[in-house]
C-alpha positions in Angstrom: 54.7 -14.1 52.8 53.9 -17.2 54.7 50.4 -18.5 53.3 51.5 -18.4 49.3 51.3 -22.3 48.5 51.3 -24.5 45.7 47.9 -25.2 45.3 45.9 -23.3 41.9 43.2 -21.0 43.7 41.0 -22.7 41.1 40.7 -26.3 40.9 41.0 -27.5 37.4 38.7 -29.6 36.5 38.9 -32.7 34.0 36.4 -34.4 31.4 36.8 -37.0 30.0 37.2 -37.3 26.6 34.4 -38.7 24.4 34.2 -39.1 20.7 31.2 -37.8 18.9 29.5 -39.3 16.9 30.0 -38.5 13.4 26.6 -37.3 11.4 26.0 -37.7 8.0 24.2 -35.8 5.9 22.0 -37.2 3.2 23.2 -37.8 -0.1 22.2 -34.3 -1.9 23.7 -33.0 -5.1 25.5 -29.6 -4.1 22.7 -27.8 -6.2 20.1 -29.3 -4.2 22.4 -28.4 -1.0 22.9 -24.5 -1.8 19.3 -24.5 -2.6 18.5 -26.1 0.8 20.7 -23.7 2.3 19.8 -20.5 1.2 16.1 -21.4 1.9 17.3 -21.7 5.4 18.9 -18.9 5.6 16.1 -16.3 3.9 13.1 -17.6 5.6 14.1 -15.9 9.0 13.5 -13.0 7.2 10.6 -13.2 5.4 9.4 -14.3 8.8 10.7 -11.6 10.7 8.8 -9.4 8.8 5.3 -10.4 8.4 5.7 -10.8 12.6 7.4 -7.8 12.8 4.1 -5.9 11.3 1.6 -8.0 13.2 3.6 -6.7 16.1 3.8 -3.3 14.8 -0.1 -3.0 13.9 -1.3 -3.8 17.7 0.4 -0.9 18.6 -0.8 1.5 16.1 -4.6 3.3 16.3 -7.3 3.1 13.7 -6.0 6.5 12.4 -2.8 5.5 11.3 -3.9 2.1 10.4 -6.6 4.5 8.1 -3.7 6.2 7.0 -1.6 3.5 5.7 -4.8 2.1 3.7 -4.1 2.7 -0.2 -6.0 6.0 -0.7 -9.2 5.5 -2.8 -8.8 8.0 -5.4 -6.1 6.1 -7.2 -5.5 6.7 -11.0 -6.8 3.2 -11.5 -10.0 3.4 -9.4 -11.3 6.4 -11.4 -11.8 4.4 -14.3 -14.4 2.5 -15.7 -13.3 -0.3 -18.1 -15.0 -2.7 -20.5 -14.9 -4.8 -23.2 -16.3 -4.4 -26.7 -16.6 -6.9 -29.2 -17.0 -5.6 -32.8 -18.5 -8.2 -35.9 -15.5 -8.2 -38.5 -16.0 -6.0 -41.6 -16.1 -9.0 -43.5 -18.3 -11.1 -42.0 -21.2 -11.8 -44.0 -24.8 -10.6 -43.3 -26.1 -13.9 -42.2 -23.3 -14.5 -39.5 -23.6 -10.3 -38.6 -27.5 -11.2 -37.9 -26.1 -14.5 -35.5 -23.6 -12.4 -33.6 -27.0 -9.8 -33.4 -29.1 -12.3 -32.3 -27.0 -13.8 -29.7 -26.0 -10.6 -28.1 -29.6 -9.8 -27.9 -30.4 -13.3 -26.2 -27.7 -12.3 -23.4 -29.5 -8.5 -23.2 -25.8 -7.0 -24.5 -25.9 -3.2 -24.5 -24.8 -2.2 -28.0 -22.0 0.2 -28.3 -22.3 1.9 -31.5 -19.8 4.4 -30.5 -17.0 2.0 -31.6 -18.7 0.9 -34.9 -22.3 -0.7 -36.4 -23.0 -4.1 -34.5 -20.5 -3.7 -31.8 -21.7 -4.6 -28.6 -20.8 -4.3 -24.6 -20.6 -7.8 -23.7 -20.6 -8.8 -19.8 -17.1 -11.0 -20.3 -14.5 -10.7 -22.5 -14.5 -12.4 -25.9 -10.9 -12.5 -26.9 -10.3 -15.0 -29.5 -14.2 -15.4 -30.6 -13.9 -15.9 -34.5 -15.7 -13.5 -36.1 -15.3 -10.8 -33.9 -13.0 -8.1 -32.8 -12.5 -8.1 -29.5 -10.5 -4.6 -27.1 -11.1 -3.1 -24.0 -11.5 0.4 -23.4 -10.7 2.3 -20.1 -12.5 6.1 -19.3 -12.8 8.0 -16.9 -15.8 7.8 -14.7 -16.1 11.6 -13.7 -15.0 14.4 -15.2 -11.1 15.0 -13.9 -9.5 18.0 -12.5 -6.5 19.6 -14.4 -4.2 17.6 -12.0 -6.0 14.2 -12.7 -6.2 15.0 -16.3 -3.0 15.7 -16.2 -1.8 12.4 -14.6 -4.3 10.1 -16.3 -2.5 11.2 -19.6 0.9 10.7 -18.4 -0.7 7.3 -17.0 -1.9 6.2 -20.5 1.0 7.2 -22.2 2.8 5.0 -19.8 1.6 2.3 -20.7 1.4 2.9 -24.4 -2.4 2.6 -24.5 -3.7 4.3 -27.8 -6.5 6.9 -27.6 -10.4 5.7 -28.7 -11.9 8.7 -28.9 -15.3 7.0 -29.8 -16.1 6.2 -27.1 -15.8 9.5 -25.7 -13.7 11.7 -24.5 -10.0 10.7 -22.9 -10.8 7.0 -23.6 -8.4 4.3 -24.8 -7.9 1.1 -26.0 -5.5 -0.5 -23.2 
């Protein structure tokens, strides 16, 4: 064929060559650097994430936003729990009729249910000398089998022991 040349169909085209310049990185010790970098490289993804569900919830309706709530009727929201502080048995009278006097100055309820003198203070009183001082967790309705059922597996859990004084299913978490 006659019009095949020489000449590249593409023109090559040069740069010149420049040096760049060289950076340095602060002086770090390479724990310091492996910390650095691994913070680097996990907070995309923490970010990610909390954008990701902002995106997510403009899209969803008040239903399934409603649905995703935590349901109200968790094991923990069925309880009622408060503290009890208890004059130690050997405490003598005069310091029984102080701890009397002061609960009655703060309008404590007493608790007798848990022993003579205790009391249903409004805060806890752990490490009060004097006194002893536990919380107690009921129920504050009466449950069905099912609840029953789970609130004893839920105790036991959590090794709480039973305190039947202060009535019935109670314990001492």
């Amino acid at each position: 064929m006659a019009f095949a040349s020489s000449i590249p169909a593409i023109p090559v085209i040069r740069v010149p060559s420049v040096t760049l310049p060289k950076l340095r990185w602060p002086h770090l010790s390479a724990r310091t650097r492996a910390l650095a970098m691994m913070a680097l490289m996990i907070s995309p993804c923490f970010l990610a994430d909390s954008i990701g569900y902002g995106v997510e919830r403009l899209f969803l309706t008040a239903d399934q936003i409603a649905a995703k709530q935590e349901p109200a009727n968790m094991m923990l929201g069925q309880l009622r729990t408060f503290h009890v502080a208890c004059p130690d048995p050997t405490m003598t009278a005069a310091e029984r009729g102080r701890w009397a006097a002061f609960a009655a100055n703060h309008r404590w309820p007493g608790y007798p249910e848990a022993g003579p003198g205790c009391v249903n203070p409004n805060r806890n009183l752990f490490g009060i000398l004097g006194l002893k001082s536990f919380s107690v967790a009921c129920p504050t309705m009466v449950l069905s089998v099912a609840d029953h059922r789970r609130w004893v597996a839920f105790a036991a859990n959590h090794d709480w022991a039973p305190f039947p004084q202060a009535g019935a299913d109670c314990v001492d978490p």
